[in-house]
Wavefront OBJ file of the C-alpha trace (Angstrom):
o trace
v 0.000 0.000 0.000
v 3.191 1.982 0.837
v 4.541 2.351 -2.900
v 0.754 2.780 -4.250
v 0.432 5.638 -2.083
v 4.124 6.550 -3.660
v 3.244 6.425 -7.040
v -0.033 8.493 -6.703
v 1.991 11.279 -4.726
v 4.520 11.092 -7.712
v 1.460 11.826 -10.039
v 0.019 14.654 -8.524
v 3.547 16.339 -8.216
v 4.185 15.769 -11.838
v 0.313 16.960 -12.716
v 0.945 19.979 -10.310
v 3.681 21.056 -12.469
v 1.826 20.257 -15.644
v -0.904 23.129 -14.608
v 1.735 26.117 -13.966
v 0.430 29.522 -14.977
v 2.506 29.881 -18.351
v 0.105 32.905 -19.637
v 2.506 35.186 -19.934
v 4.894 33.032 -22.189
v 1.731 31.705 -24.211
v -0.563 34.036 -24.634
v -3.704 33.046 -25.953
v -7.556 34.711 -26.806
v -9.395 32.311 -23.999
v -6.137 32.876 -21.257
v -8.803 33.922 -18.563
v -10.437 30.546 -19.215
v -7.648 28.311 -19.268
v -6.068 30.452 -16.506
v -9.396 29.782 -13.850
v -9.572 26.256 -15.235
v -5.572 25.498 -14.110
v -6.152 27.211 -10.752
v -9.234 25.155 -9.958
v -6.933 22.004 -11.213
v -3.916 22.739 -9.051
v -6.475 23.585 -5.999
v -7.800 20.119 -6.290
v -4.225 18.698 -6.864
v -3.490 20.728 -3.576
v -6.657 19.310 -1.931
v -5.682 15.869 -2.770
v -2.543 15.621 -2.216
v -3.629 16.914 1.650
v -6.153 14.012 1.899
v -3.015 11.711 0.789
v -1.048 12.781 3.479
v -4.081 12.186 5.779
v -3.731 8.555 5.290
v -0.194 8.303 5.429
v 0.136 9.814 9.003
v -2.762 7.517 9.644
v -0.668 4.113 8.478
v 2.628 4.924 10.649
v 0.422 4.763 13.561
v -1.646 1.902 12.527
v -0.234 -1.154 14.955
v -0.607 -3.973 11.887
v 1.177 -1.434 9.085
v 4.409 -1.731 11.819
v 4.609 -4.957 12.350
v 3.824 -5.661 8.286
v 7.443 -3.776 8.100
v 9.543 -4.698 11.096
v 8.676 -8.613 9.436
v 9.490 -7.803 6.054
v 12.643 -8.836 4.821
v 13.332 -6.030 3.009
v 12.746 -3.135 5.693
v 12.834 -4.311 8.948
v 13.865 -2.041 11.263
v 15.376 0.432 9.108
v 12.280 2.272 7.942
v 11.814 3.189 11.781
v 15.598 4.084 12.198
v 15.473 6.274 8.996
v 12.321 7.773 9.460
v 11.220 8.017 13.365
v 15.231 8.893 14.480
l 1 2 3 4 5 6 7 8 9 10 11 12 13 14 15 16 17 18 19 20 21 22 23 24 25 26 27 28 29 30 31 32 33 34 35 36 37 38 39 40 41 42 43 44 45 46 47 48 49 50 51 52 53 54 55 56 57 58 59 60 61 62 63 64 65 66 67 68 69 70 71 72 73 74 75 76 77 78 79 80 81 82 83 84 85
């Protein structure tokens, strides 16, 4: 769940960018348009990306999401040493 949550953070960074204000270097007749249109996008990207981080605070303190990675091979106790220290 970890790396899904990963990707989709990725995404909305790379989306977030995708939506800049570039009026000034493009203009164009409908700029007012495309302009409110972006700013609505990047306030949902914004919006989303603060539910996202919701949920992640909620799986570090979720009991069964610790033990999942102290018992995986892979991570042990190193995510807690990286991250909590």
């Amino acid at each position: 769940m970890y790396l899904s949550m990963e990707l989709i953070l990725n995404e909305i960074i790379t989306s977030k960018e995708r939506y800049i204000d570039v009026s000034s270097t493009y203009p164009h007749p409908d700029d007012d348009d495309i302009m409110k249109a972006r700013k609505y996008t990047r306030t949902s990207l914004d919006n989303y990306w603060g539910k996202l981080d919701d949920y992640y605070k909620k799986f570090d303190l979720a009991p069964v999401y610790t033990a999942a990675l102290v018992l995986h091979p892979g991570y042990k106790w190193r995510y807690f040493e990286k991250t909590w220290i």
